[in-house]
C-alpha positions, 0 to 999 in steps of 0.5 A, a space after each residue: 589314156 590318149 584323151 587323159 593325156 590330151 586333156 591334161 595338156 591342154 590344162 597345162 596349157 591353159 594355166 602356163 598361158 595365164 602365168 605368163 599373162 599375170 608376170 608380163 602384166 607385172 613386170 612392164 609395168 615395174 619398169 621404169 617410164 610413163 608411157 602417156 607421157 611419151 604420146 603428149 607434146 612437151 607443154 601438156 598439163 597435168 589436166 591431159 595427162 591423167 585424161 589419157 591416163 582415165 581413157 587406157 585405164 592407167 589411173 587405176 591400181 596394177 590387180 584392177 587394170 590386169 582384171 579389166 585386161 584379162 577380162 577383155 582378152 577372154 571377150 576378144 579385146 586386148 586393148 588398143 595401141 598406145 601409139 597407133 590407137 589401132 586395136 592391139 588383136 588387128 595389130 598383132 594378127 596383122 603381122 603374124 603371117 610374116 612371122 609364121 611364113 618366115 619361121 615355117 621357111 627356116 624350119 624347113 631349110 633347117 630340117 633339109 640341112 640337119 637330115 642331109 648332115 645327118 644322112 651323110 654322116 652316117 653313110 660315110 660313118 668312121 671317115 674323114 668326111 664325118 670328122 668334117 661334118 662334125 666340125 662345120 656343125 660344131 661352128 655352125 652351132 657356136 654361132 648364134 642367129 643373128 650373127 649368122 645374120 650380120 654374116 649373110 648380109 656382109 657376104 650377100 648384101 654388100 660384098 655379093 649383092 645378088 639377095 635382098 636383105 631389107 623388107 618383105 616384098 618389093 614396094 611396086 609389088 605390094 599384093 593386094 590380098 585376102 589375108 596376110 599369107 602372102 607367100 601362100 595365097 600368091 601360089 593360090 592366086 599364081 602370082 609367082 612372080 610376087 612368090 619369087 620376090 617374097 622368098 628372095 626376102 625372105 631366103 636370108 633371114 629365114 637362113 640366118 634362123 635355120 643354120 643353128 637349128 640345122 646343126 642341132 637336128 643334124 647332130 642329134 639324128 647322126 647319134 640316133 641314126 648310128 646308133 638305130 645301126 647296130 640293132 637286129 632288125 638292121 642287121 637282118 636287112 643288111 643280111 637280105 642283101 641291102 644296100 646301105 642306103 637302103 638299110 639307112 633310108 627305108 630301115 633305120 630312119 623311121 625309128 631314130 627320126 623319133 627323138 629329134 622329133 621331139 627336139 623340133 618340136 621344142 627347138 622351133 619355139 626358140 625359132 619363133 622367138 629369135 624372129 624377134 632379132 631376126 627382123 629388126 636385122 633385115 627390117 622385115 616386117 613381122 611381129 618380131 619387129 613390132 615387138 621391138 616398137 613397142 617397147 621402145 614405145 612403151 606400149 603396154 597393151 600392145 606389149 602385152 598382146 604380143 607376148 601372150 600371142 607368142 606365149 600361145 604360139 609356144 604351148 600349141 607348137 608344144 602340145 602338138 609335138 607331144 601328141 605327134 610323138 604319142 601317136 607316132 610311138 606304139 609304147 604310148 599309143 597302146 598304152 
């Protein structure tokens, strides 16, 4: 049952990630604009224009050039840049770490929040001090991210100037590393001053990400926590003499932290996505930015690269929490 379940995912998988390459295919190339006219000077011929044209295979009809493309991304090849004339995959895998080190950060900071509303909430349930709690959720949850944004760099860039609120790392501390993980491998490599300067960037952003998110973790595991309170087994516990912390912690929690879960699984997708605004925000040097380029730049390959990168993103984070909750749940497991 598991390995069907498994194997019907990653089909489902495979086919959503070929949808989205044929719709974006399609859709940037409705869009009004010449992007090889961008990349000539004003007095290019018609003769350089449609060399350029030839040489990134735009002369050719829209089903030839998304077969060529599709065909090269199966190899390994997703074109080359536009405007860098840099591999599109080099391009992309370059700026990824940054955006996975950034929305790992956030959910992180968004978890300790939403479980600390929660676990509060519960444990002073049919109080005053609940009735608050749901009213800062509920303004944390009408705001969107890149308010909360605007907000942090008022307060703690301008008014309150103790964060950094541009870049990723300081220029005199540019790491000279393996990978782009910089975060991780300057742990590795006990560089923790690099590691301090990197999360002093990222604290505002990664902040501006998680609050929403917090607020929906915390309002969703207080319901599943209160209601976890009235079943037998929690009664039993109160019973045998624990207390309340106890009963909330080591009794309740590990069933009703189930569904919300689930609703990380999925919330951390539209978390990835709204890096996009994030980093243009505080200038961060991630995908998200160079997605924002790119179209500006009508950079189609690179376009295409990016949006299918965050499209396999989004499936895997998906099909991973669906098999972590079937595990999870003995109703599926033994199923």
């Amino acid at each position: 049952m598991f390995l069907r379940r498994l194997l019907t995912r990653i089909a489902t998988t495979l086919v959503t990630l070929l949808g989205v390459a044929v719709i974006v295919f399609a859709v940037i190339r409705i869009v009004p604009g010449d992007p090889v006219a961008m990349m000539l000077p004003p007095g290019a011929t018609e003769a350089d224009i449609a060399r350029l044209n030839a040489f990134y295979g735009l002369d050719k009809s829209i089903p030839e050039q998304f077969f060529i493309w599709l065909g090269g991304v199966v190899q390994g090849d997703f074109g080359t840049s536009i405007t860098t004339r840099q591999p599109v995959l080099g391009l992309v895998l370059s700026r990824l770490p940054a955006t996975l080190e950034l929305s790992i950060m956030a959910l992180v900071i968004a978890v300790a929040l939403g479980g600390l509303v929660a676990l509060t909430g519960t444990r002073l349930r049919y109080t005053r001090t609940e009735g608050a709690l749901d009213v800062a959720n509920g303004m944390a949850l009408s705001v969107p991210d890149f308010l909360w944004g605007l907000v942090l760099i008022l307060l703690f860039g301008v008014l309150w100037p103790v964060f950094t609120i541009s870049g990723r790392v300081s220029p005199q501390l540019v790491p000279e590393f393996a990978t782009s993980f910089f975060l991780f491998e300057s742990v590795v490599r006990l560089r923790f001053d690099l590691w301090l300067d990197l999360v002093q960037h990222m604290l505002m952003p990664a902040l501006a990400l998680a609050i929403p998110l917090a607020a929906i973790i915390g309002q969703l595991l207080k319901q599943s926590l209160k209601e976890t309170m009235h079943l037998d087994y929690v009664t039993l516990a109160r019973t045998k003499g624990y207390s309340e912390n106890h009963v909330i912690l080591r009794e309740a929690l590990r069933n009703a932290v189930l569904p919300t879960l689930t609703l990380i699984g999925v919330q951390f997708t539209f978390l990835i996505g709204g890096t996009v605004i994030i980093e243009r925000l505080f200038s961060y040097e991630g995908l998200g930015n160079m997605a924002i380029d790119a179209v500006i730049n009508r950079d189609l390959p690179l376009i295409q690269g990016i949006v299918l990168l965050f499209a396999l993103l989004f499936t895997l984070v998906n099909l991973a929490v669906d098999l972590l909750y079937a595990v999870l749940n003995p109703r599926l497991r033994h199923a």
